[in-house]
TIRO-298519 format. One record per residue (C-alpha): residue number from 1; chain; x, y, z. Coordinates in Angstrom, 1 decimal. Last residue first. Example, Ala and Ser with C-alpha at 12.3 -4.5 7.8 and 13.67 -1.06 7.14 Angstrom:
2
+-----+-------+--------+--------+--------+
!   n ! chain !      u !      v !      w !
+-----+-------+--------+--------+--------+
!   2 !     A !   13.7 !   -1.1 !    7.1 !
!   1 !     A !   12.3 !   -4.5 !    7.8 !
+-----+-------+--------+--------+--------+
//
This chain:
274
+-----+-------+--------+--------+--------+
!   n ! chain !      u !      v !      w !
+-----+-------+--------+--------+--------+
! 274 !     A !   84.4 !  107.8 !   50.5 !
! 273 !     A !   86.9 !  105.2 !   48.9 !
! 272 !     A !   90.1 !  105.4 !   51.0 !
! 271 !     A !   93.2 !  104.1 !   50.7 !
! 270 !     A !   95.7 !  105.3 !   53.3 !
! 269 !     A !   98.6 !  106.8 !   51.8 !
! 268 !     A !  101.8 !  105.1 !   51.6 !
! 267 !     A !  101.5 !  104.8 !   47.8 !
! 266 !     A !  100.8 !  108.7 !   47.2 !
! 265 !     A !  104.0 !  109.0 !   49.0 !
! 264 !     A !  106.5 !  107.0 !   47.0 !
! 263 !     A !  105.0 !  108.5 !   43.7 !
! 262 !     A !  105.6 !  111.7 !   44.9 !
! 261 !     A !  109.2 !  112.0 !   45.8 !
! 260 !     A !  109.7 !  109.4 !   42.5 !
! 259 !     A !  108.2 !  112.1 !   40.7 !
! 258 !     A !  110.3 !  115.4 !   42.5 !
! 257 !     A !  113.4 !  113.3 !   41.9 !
! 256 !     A !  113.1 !  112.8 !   38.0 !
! 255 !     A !  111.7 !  116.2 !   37.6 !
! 254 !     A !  114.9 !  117.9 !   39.2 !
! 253 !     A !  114.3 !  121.4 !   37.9 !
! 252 !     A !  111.0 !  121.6 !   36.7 !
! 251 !     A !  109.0 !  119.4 !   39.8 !
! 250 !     A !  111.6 !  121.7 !   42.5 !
! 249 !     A !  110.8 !  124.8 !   41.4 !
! 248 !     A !  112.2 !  127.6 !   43.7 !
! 247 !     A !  116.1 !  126.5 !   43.6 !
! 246 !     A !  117.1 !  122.8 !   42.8 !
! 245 !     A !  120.6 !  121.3 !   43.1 !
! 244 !     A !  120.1 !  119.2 !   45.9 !
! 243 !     A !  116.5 !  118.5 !   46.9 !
! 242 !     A !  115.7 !  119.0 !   50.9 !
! 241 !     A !  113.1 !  116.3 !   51.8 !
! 240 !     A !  110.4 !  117.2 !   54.6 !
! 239 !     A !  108.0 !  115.3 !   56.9 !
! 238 !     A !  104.2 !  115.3 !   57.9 !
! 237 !     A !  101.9 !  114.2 !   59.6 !
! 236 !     A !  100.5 !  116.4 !   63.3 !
! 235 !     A !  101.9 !  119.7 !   60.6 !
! 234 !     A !  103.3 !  122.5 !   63.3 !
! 233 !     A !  106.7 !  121.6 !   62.7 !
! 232 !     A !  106.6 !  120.5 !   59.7 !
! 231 !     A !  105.4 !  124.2 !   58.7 !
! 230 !     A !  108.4 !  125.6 !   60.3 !
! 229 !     A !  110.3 !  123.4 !   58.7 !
! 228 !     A !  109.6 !  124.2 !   55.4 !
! 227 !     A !  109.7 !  128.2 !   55.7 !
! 226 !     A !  113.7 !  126.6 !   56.8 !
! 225 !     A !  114.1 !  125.4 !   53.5 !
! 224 !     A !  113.8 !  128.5 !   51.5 !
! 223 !     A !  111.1 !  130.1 !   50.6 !
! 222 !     A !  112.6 !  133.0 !   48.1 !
! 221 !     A !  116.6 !  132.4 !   48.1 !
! 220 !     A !  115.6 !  128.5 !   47.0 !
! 219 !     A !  119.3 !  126.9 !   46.2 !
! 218 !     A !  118.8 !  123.8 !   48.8 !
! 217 !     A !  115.1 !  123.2 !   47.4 !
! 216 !     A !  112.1 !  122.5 !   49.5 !
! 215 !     A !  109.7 !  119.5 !   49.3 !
! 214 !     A !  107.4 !  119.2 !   52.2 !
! 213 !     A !  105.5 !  115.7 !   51.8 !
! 212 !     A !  102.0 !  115.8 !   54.0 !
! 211 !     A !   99.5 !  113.8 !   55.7 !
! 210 !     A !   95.9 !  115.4 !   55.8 !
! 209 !     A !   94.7 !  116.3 !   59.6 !
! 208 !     A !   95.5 !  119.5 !   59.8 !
! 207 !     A !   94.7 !  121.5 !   62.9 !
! 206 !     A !   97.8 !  122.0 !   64.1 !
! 205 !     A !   97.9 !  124.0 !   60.3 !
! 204 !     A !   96.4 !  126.8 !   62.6 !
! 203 !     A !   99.5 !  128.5 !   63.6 !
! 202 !     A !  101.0 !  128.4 !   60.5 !
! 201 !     A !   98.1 !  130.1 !   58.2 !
! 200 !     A !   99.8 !  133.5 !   57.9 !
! 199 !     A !   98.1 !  136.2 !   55.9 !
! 198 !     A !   98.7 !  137.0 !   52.0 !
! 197 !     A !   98.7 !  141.1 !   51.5 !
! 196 !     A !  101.8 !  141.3 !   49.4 !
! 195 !     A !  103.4 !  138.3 !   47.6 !
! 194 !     A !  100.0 !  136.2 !   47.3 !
! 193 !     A !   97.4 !  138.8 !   46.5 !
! 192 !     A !  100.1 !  141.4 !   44.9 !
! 191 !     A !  101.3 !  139.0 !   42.8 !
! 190 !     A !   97.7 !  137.9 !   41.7 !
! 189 !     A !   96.7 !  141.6 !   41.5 !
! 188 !     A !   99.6 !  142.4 !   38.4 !
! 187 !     A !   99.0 !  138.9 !   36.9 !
! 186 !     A !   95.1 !  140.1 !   36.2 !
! 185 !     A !   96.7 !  143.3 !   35.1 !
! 184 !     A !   98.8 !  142.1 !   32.9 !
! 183 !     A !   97.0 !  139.3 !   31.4 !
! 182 !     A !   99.3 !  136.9 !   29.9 !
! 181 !     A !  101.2 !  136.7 !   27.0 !
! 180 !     A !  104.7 !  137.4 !   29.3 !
! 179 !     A !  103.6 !  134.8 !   31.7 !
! 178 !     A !  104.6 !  132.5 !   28.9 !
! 177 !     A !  107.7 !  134.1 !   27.1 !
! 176 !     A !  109.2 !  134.3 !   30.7 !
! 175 !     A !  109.1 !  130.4 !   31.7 !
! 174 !     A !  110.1 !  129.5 !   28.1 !
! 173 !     A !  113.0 !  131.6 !   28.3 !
! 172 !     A !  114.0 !  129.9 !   31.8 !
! 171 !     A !  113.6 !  126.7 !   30.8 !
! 170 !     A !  115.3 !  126.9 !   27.7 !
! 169 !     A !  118.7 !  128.3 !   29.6 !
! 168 !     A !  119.0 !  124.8 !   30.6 !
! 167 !     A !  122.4 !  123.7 !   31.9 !
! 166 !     A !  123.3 !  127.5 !   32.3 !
! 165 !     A !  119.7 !  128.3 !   34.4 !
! 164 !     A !  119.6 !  125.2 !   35.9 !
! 163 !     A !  122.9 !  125.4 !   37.8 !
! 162 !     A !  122.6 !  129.1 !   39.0 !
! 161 !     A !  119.1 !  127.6 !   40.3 !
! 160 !     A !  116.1 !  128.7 !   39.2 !
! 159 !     A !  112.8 !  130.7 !   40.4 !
! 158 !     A !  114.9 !  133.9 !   41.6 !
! 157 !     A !  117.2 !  134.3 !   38.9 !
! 156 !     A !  114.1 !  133.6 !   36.6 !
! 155 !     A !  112.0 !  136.6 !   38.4 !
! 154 !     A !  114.9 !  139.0 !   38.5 !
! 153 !     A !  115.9 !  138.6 !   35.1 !
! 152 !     A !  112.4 !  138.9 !   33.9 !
! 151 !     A !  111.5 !  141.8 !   35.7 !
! 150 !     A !  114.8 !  143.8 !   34.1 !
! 149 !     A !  113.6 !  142.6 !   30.9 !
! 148 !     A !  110.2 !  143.8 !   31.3 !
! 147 !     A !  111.0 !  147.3 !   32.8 !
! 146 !     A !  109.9 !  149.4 !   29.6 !
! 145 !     A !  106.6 !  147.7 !   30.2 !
! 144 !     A !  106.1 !  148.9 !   33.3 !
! 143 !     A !  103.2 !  147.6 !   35.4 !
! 142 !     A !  105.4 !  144.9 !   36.6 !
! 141 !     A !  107.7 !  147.6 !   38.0 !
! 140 !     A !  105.0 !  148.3 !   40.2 !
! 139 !     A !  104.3 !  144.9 !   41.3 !
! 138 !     A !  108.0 !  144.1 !   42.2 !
! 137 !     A !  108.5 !  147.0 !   44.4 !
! 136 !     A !  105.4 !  145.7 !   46.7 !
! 135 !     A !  107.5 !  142.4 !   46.4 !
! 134 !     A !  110.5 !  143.3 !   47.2 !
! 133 !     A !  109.1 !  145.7 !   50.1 !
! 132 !     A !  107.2 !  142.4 !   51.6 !
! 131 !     A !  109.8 !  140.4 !   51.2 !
! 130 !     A !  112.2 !  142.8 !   53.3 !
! 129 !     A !  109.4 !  142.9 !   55.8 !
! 128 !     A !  108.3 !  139.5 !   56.4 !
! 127 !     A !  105.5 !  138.3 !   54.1 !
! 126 !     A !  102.8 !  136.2 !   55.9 !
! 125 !     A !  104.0 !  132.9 !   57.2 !
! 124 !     A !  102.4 !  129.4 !   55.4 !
! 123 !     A !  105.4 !  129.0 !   53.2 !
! 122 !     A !  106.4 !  127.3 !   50.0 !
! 121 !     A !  108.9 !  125.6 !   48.0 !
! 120 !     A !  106.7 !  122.3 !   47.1 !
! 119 !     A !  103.8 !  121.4 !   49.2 !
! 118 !     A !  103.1 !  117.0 !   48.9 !
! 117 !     A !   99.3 !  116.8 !   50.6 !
! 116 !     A !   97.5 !  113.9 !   51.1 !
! 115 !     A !   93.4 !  112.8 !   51.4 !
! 114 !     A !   91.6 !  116.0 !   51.3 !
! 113 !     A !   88.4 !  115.5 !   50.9 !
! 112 !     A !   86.7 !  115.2 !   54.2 !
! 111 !     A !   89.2 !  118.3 !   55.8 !
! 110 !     A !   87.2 !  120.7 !   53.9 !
! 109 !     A !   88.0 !  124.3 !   54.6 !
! 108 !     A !   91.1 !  123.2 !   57.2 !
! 107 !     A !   92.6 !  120.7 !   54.0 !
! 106 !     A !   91.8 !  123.4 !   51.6 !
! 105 !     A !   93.7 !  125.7 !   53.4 !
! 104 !     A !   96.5 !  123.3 !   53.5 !
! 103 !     A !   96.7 !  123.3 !   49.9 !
! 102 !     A !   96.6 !  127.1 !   49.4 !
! 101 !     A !   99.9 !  127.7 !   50.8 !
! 100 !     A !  101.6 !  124.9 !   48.8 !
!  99 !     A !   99.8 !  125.9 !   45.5 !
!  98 !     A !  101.8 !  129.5 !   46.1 !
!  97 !     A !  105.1 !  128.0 !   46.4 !
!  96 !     A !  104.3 !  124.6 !   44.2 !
!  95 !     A !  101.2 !  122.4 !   45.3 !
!  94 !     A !   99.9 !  118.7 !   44.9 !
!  93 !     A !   97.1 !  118.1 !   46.4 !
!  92 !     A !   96.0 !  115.2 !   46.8 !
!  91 !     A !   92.0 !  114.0 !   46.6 !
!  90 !     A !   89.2 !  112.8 !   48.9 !
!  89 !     A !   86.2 !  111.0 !   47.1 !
!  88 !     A !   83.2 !  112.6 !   45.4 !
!  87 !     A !   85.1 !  114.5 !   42.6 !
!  86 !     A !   82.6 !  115.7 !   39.6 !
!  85 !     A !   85.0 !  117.7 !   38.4 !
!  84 !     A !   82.3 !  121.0 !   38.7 !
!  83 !     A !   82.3 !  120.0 !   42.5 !
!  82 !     A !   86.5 !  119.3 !   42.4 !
!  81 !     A !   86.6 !  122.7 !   40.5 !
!  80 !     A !   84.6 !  124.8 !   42.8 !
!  79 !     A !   86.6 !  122.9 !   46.1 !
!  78 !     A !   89.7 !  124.1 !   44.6 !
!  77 !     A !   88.3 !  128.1 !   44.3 !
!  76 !     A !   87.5 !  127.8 !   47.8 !
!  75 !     A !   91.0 !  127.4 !   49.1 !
!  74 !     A !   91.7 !  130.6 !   46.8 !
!  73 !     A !   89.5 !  132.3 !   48.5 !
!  72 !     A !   91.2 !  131.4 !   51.6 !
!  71 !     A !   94.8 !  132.6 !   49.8 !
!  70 !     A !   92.7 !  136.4 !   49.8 !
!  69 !     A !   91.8 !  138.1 !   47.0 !
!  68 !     A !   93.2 !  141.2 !   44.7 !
!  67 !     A !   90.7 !  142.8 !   42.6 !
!  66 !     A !   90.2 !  143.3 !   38.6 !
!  65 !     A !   89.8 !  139.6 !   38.5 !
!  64 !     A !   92.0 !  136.5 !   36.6 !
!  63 !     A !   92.7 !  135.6 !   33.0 !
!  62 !     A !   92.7 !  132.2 !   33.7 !
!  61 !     A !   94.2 !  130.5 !   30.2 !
!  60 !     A !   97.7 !  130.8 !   31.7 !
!  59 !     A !   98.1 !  132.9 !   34.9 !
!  58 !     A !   95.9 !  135.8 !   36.2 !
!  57 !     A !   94.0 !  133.5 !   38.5 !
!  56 !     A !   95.2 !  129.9 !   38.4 !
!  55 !     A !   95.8 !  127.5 !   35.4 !
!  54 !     A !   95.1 !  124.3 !   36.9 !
!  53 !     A !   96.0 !  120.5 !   36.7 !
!  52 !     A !   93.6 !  118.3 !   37.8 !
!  51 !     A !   95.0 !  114.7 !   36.9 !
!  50 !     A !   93.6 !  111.1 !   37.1 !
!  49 !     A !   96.3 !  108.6 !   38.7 !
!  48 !     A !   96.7 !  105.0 !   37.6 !
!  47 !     A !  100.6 !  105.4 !   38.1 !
!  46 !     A !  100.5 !  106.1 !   34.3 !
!  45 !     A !   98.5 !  109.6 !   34.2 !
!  44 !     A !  100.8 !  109.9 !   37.7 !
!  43 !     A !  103.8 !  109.8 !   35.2 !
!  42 !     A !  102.2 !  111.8 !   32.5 !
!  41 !     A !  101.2 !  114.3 !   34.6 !
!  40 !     A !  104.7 !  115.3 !   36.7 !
!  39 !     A !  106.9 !  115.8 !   34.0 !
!  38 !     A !  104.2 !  118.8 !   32.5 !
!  37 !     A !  103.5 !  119.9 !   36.1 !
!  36 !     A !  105.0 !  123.7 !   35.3 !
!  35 !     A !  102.6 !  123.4 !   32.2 !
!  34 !     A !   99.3 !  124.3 !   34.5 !
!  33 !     A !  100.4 !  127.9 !   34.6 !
!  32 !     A !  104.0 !  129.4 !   36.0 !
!  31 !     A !  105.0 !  132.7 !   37.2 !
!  30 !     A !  103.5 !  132.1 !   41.1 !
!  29 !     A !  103.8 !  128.6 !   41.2 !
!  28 !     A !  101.5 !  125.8 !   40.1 !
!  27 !     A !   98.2 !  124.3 !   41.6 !
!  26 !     A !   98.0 !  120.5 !   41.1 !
!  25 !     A !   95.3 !  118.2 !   41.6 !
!  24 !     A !   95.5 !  114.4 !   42.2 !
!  23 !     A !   92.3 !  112.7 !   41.5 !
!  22 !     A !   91.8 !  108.7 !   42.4 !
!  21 !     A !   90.9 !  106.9 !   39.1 !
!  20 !     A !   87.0 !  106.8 !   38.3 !
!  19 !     A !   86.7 !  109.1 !   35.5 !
!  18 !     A !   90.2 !  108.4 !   33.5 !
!  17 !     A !   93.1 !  110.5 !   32.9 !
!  16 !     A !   93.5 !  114.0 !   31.9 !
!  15 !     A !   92.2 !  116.9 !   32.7 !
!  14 !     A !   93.7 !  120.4 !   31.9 !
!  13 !     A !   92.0 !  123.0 !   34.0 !
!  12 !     A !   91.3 !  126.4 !   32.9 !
!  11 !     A !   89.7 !  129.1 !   35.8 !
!  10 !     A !   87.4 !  131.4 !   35.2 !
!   9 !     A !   87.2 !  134.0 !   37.2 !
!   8 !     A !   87.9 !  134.3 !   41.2 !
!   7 !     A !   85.2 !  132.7 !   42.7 !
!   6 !     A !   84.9 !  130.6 !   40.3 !
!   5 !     A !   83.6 !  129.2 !   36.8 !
!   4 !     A !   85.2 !  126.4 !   35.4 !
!   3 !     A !   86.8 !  125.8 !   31.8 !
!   2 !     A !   88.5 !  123.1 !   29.9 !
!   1 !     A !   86.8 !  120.2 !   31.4 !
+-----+-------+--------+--------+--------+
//
Protein backbone atom coordinates (compact mmCIF):
# COMPACT_ATOMS: atom_id res chain seq x y z
CA UNK A 1 0.00 0.00 0.00
CA UNK A 2 2.89 2.24 0.68
CA UNK A 3 1.14 5.53 0.73
CA UNK A 4 -2.41 6.98 1.61
CA UNK A 5 -3.73 10.23 1.50
CA UNK A 6 -5.32 11.84 4.72
CA UNK A 7 -6.59 14.16 6.57
CA UNK A 8 -3.44 14.89 7.90
CA UNK A 9 -0.83 14.14 4.93
CA UNK A 10 0.25 11.28 3.67
CA UNK A 11 0.52 8.65 5.62
CA UNK A 12 3.01 5.24 4.90
CA UNK A 13 1.71 2.00 5.87
CA UNK A 14 3.66 -1.18 5.75
CA UNK A 15 1.25 -4.11 4.82
CA UNK A 16 1.86 -7.34 5.10
CA UNK A 17 -0.04 -10.42 5.09
CA UNK A 18 -2.64 -11.79 2.97
CA UNK A 19 -6.04 -9.99 1.54
CA UNK A 20 -8.66 -11.85 3.23
CA UNK A 21 -7.04 -12.50 6.82
CA UNK A 22 -8.62 -10.45 9.74
CA UNK A 23 -6.65 -6.84 9.87
CA UNK A 24 -4.90 -5.77 12.96
CA UNK A 25 -3.53 -2.15 12.71
CA UNK A 26 -1.06 -0.57 14.82
CA UNK A 27 -0.35 3.11 15.53
CA UNK A 28 3.06 3.61 17.37
CA UNK A 29 4.21 5.98 20.07
CA UNK A 30 5.01 9.34 20.00
CA UNK A 31 9.09 9.08 18.93
CA UNK A 32 8.63 5.88 17.07
CA UNK A 33 7.28 5.03 13.26
CA UNK A 34 5.83 1.79 12.07
CA UNK A 35 9.26 -0.16 13.24
CA UNK A 36 8.28 0.07 17.09
CA UNK A 37 5.81 -3.17 16.02
CA UNK A 38 8.77 -4.94 14.30
CA UNK A 39 8.37 -8.15 17.13
CA UNK A 40 4.87 -7.79 16.97
CA UNK A 41 4.28 -8.27 12.84
CA UNK A 42 5.85 -11.28 12.19
CA UNK A 43 4.15 -13.11 14.95
CA UNK A 44 0.48 -11.92 14.06
CA UNK A 45 1.85 -12.31 10.12
CA UNK A 46 2.03 -16.09 11.45
CA UNK A 47 -1.04 -16.20 13.80
CA UNK A 48 -3.02 -15.79 10.35
CA UNK A 49 -3.17 -12.04 10.98
CA UNK A 50 -2.84 -9.37 8.05
CA UNK A 51 -0.96 -6.22 9.40
CA UNK A 52 -1.55 -2.33 9.09
CA UNK A 53 1.28 -0.82 10.49
CA UNK A 54 1.54 3.03 10.21
CA UNK A 55 3.87 5.70 10.15
CA UNK A 56 1.78 8.61 11.66
CA UNK A 57 2.00 12.36 11.06
CA UNK A 58 5.46 13.80 11.39
CA UNK A 59 6.96 10.33 12.13
CA UNK A 60 8.74 7.90 9.67
CA UNK A 61 7.82 8.13 5.97
CA UNK A 62 4.62 10.67 7.05
CA UNK A 63 6.07 13.87 6.93
CA UNK A 64 3.06 15.41 8.58
CA UNK A 65 1.14 19.16 8.27
CA UNK A 66 2.24 22.70 8.87
CA UNK A 67 -0.73 22.68 11.66
CA UNK A 68 -1.34 20.96 14.81
CA UNK A 69 -4.76 18.63 14.83
CA UNK A 70 -6.84 17.21 17.09
CA UNK A 71 -6.61 13.14 18.52
CA UNK A 72 -10.38 12.98 16.58
CA UNK A 73 -8.69 13.78 13.46
CA UNK A 74 -6.57 11.37 14.08
CA UNK A 75 -9.59 8.85 14.62
CA UNK A 76 -10.42 9.76 11.12
CA UNK A 77 -7.21 9.28 9.67
CA UNK A 78 -7.61 5.20 10.58
CA UNK A 79 -10.89 4.96 8.97
CA UNK A 80 -8.92 6.72 5.53
CA UNK A 81 -6.56 3.88 5.57
CA UNK A 82 -8.89 0.96 6.34
CA UNK A 83 -11.22 2.54 3.14
CA UNK A 84 -8.04 2.93 0.89
CA UNK A 85 -7.10 -0.96 2.58
CA UNK A 86 -9.93 -2.15 1.25
CA UNK A 87 -11.09 -3.39 4.96
CA UNK A 88 -14.84 -4.38 5.02
CA UNK A 89 -14.89 -6.29 8.32
CA UNK A 90 -14.07 -4.93 11.89
CA UNK A 91 -10.40 -4.69 12.84
CA UNK A 92 -8.00 -4.42 16.15
CA UNK A 93 -6.36 -1.87 17.04
CA UNK A 94 -3.35 -2.17 18.40
CA UNK A 95 -2.04 1.21 20.00
CA UNK A 96 1.18 2.48 21.98
CA UNK A 97 0.75 5.88 24.16
CA UNK A 98 -0.47 8.05 21.56
CA UNK A 99 -2.10 4.92 19.32
CA UNK A 100 -3.87 4.01 22.67
CA UNK A 101 -5.72 7.45 22.71
CA UNK A 102 -6.62 7.34 19.21
CA UNK A 103 -7.93 3.78 19.24
CA UNK A 104 -10.87 4.36 21.26
CA UNK A 105 -11.74 7.20 19.22
CA UNK A 106 -12.07 5.13 16.45
CA UNK A 107 -14.14 2.73 18.33
CA UNK A 108 -16.88 5.96 19.25
CA UNK A 109 -16.37 7.29 15.35
CA UNK A 110 -17.16 3.92 13.93
CA UNK A 111 -18.11 1.48 16.57
CA UNK A 112 -19.09 -1.26 13.33
CA UNK A 113 -15.48 -1.85 12.67
CA UNK A 114 -13.79 -2.00 15.50
CA UNK A 115 -13.69 -5.43 16.73
CA UNK A 116 -10.78 -5.30 19.88
CA UNK A 117 -8.71 -3.02 21.26
CA UNK A 118 -5.18 -3.86 23.23
CA UNK A 119 -3.80 0.25 24.30
CA UNK A 120 -0.31 0.14 25.35
CA UNK A 121 1.05 3.00 27.94
CA UNK A 122 -1.48 5.53 27.39
CA UNK A 123 -4.10 7.86 28.59
CA UNK A 124 -7.40 9.17 27.61
CA UNK A 125 -7.05 12.49 30.31
CA UNK A 126 -5.87 15.82 28.77
CA UNK A 127 -2.39 16.90 30.02
CA UNK A 128 -2.33 17.81 33.70
CA UNK A 129 -0.35 20.75 34.48
CA UNK A 130 3.21 19.73 35.17
CA UNK A 131 2.86 17.57 31.84
CA UNK A 132 1.61 20.14 30.15
CA UNK A 133 4.68 22.66 30.98
CA UNK A 134 7.16 19.57 30.19
CA UNK A 135 5.84 19.21 27.26
CA UNK A 136 5.19 22.98 26.08
CA UNK A 137 9.14 23.20 27.19
CA UNK A 138 9.76 20.10 25.28
CA UNK A 139 8.62 21.54 21.83
CA UNK A 140 10.71 24.57 21.94
CA UNK A 141 13.75 22.92 22.72
CA UNK A 142 12.86 20.56 19.89
CA UNK A 143 13.22 23.56 17.57
CA UNK A 144 16.84 23.83 18.73
CA UNK A 145 19.25 22.10 17.13
CA UNK A 146 22.02 22.87 19.55
CA UNK A 147 19.62 21.09 22.19
CA UNK A 148 19.45 17.65 20.39
CA UNK A 149 21.46 15.72 22.65
CA UNK A 150 19.92 17.17 25.73
CA UNK A 151 16.25 16.20 23.87
CA UNK A 152 17.48 12.84 23.26
CA UNK A 153 18.47 11.99 26.70
CA UNK A 154 15.31 13.16 28.06
CA UNK A 155 13.13 11.44 25.49
CA UNK A 156 14.93 7.88 25.81
CA UNK A 157 15.14 8.14 29.77
CA UNK A 158 11.58 8.74 29.52
CA UNK A 159 10.54 5.90 26.85
CA UNK A 160 12.81 3.06 28.60
CA UNK A 161 13.38 1.50 31.52
CA UNK A 162 16.81 2.07 33.64
CA UNK A 163 16.99 -1.82 32.80
CA UNK A 164 16.54 -1.59 29.05
CA UNK A 165 18.60 1.18 28.47
CA UNK A 166 22.05 -0.74 29.99
CA UNK A 167 20.90 -4.20 28.73
CA UNK A 168 20.21 -2.62 25.36
CA UNK A 169 21.72 0.66 24.76
CA UNK A 170 20.89 -0.26 20.80
CA UNK A 171 17.47 0.38 21.36
CA UNK A 172 17.68 3.55 22.54
CA UNK A 173 20.33 4.85 19.77
CA UNK A 174 18.25 3.44 17.14
CA UNK A 175 15.14 5.08 18.62
CA UNK A 176 16.94 8.63 18.44
CA UNK A 177 18.85 8.22 15.09
CA UNK A 178 15.33 7.64 13.53
CA UNK A 179 13.09 10.49 14.69
CA UNK A 180 16.30 12.41 14.23
CA UNK A 181 15.89 12.16 10.03
CA UNK A 182 12.64 13.18 10.32
CA UNK A 183 10.70 16.26 9.62
CA UNK A 184 11.31 18.77 12.14
CA UNK A 185 8.66 20.74 11.97
CA UNK A 186 6.08 18.16 11.06
CA UNK A 187 7.46 16.31 14.48
CA UNK A 188 7.53 19.71 16.15
CA UNK A 189 3.24 20.07 15.63
CA UNK A 190 2.69 16.31 16.32
CA UNK A 191 4.22 16.72 19.86
CA UNK A 192 2.48 19.66 20.40
CA UNK A 193 -0.96 18.02 19.08
CA UNK A 194 -0.74 15.04 21.33
CA UNK A 195 1.50 16.41 24.46
CA UNK A 196 -0.03 19.89 24.48
CA UNK A 197 -3.59 20.71 23.26
CA UNK A 198 -4.97 16.83 23.28
CA UNK A 199 -8.56 16.84 25.05
CA UNK A 200 -9.80 14.08 27.39
CA UNK A 201 -11.92 11.26 26.03
CA UNK A 202 -12.43 9.39 29.51
CA UNK A 203 -15.72 10.29 30.24
CA UNK A 204 -17.20 9.11 27.01
CA UNK A 205 -15.21 5.71 26.61
CA UNK A 206 -18.70 4.39 28.65
CA UNK A 207 -19.75 4.45 25.44
CA UNK A 208 -17.31 1.92 23.99
CA UNK A 209 -18.45 -1.11 23.03
CA UNK A 210 -15.00 -2.78 21.60
CA UNK A 211 -13.29 -5.15 24.23
CA UNK A 212 -9.99 -3.97 25.37
CA UNK A 213 -6.32 -5.23 26.81
CA UNK A 214 -4.66 -2.23 28.77
CA UNK A 215 -0.99 -2.90 28.93
CA UNK A 216 0.94 -0.44 31.20
CA UNK A 217 4.44 -0.76 32.30
CA UNK A 218 5.72 -0.76 36.15
CA UNK A 219 8.78 1.74 35.15
CA UNK A 220 6.42 4.26 32.89
CA UNK A 221 7.09 7.89 34.68
CA UNK A 222 4.98 9.34 31.57
CA UNK A 223 1.50 7.25 31.65
CA UNK A 224 1.91 5.34 34.15
CA UNK A 225 -0.27 2.51 35.36
CA UNK A 226 -2.76 4.25 37.19
CA UNK A 227 -3.82 6.51 33.54
CA UNK A 228 -4.65 2.68 32.91
CA UNK A 229 -6.98 2.19 35.37
CA UNK A 230 -8.80 5.00 35.06
CA UNK A 231 -9.59 4.10 31.54
CA UNK A 232 -10.64 0.40 32.89
CA UNK A 233 -12.61 1.88 34.81
CA UNK A 234 -14.84 3.58 32.52
CA UNK A 235 -14.27 0.78 29.63
CA UNK A 236 -17.95 -1.68 29.83
CA UNK A 237 -14.87 -4.68 28.50
CA UNK A 238 -11.93 -4.33 29.43
CA UNK A 239 -8.99 -5.32 31.79
CA UNK A 240 -5.35 -4.40 32.47
CA UNK A 241 -1.84 -6.23 32.90
CA UNK A 242 1.03 -4.38 34.63
CA UNK A 243 4.50 -5.61 32.77
CA UNK A 244 7.52 -5.94 35.03
CA UNK A 245 10.53 -4.46 33.90
CA UNK A 246 9.06 -2.30 31.07
CA UNK A 247 8.88 1.67 31.12
CA UNK A 248 6.79 3.58 28.12
CA UNK A 249 7.14 0.77 25.37
CA UNK A 250 5.96 -2.17 26.43
CA UNK A 251 5.99 -4.22 22.56
CA UNK A 252 10.09 -3.08 22.44
CA UNK A 253 10.98 -3.80 25.84
CA UNK A 254 9.41 -7.11 26.82
CA UNK A 255 8.40 -8.26 23.13
CA UNK A 256 8.01 -11.78 24.18
CA UNK A 257 5.27 -10.73 26.82
CA UNK A 258 3.55 -7.98 24.92
CA UNK A 259 2.94 -10.96 21.93
CA UNK A 260 1.69 -13.64 23.93
CA UNK A 261 -0.51 -10.45 25.78
CA UNK A 262 -1.90 -10.11 22.34
CA UNK A 263 -2.15 -13.31 20.88
CA UNK A 264 -4.22 -14.51 24.03
CA UNK A 265 -6.65 -11.74 23.36
CA UNK A 266 -7.24 -11.68 19.74
CA UNK A 267 -8.24 -15.43 20.33
CA UNK A 268 -10.98 -14.63 22.90
CA UNK A 269 -12.51 -12.34 20.58
CA UNK A 270 -15.72 -12.92 19.09
CA UNK A 271 -15.41 -13.88 15.45
CA UNK A 272 -17.11 -11.96 13.29
CA UNK A 273 -17.31 -11.72 9.48
CA UNK A 274 -19.39 -8.45 8.61
Amino acid sequence: MATVPTILGDFYVDEQGQQDDPVVLLWPSLFTDHTMWRNQIPVLLAAGWRTLALDPPGHGQSKGIDRVFTMDECAKTVLQVLDAAHVQTPVVLLGTSWGGMVAPRVALLAPDRVRGMVLFNTTAESAALFDWARATLLTKMLAVGELDKIVDGMVISLQLAPETRRQHPEVGAELSRRYRSWNRRGLINTVRSVLVDRDSSLDALVNVQAPALLVSGKEDTILPSPHSRRILGKLPKGRHIEVAGAAHLVPLEAPETANKLILDFVADLPRKTN
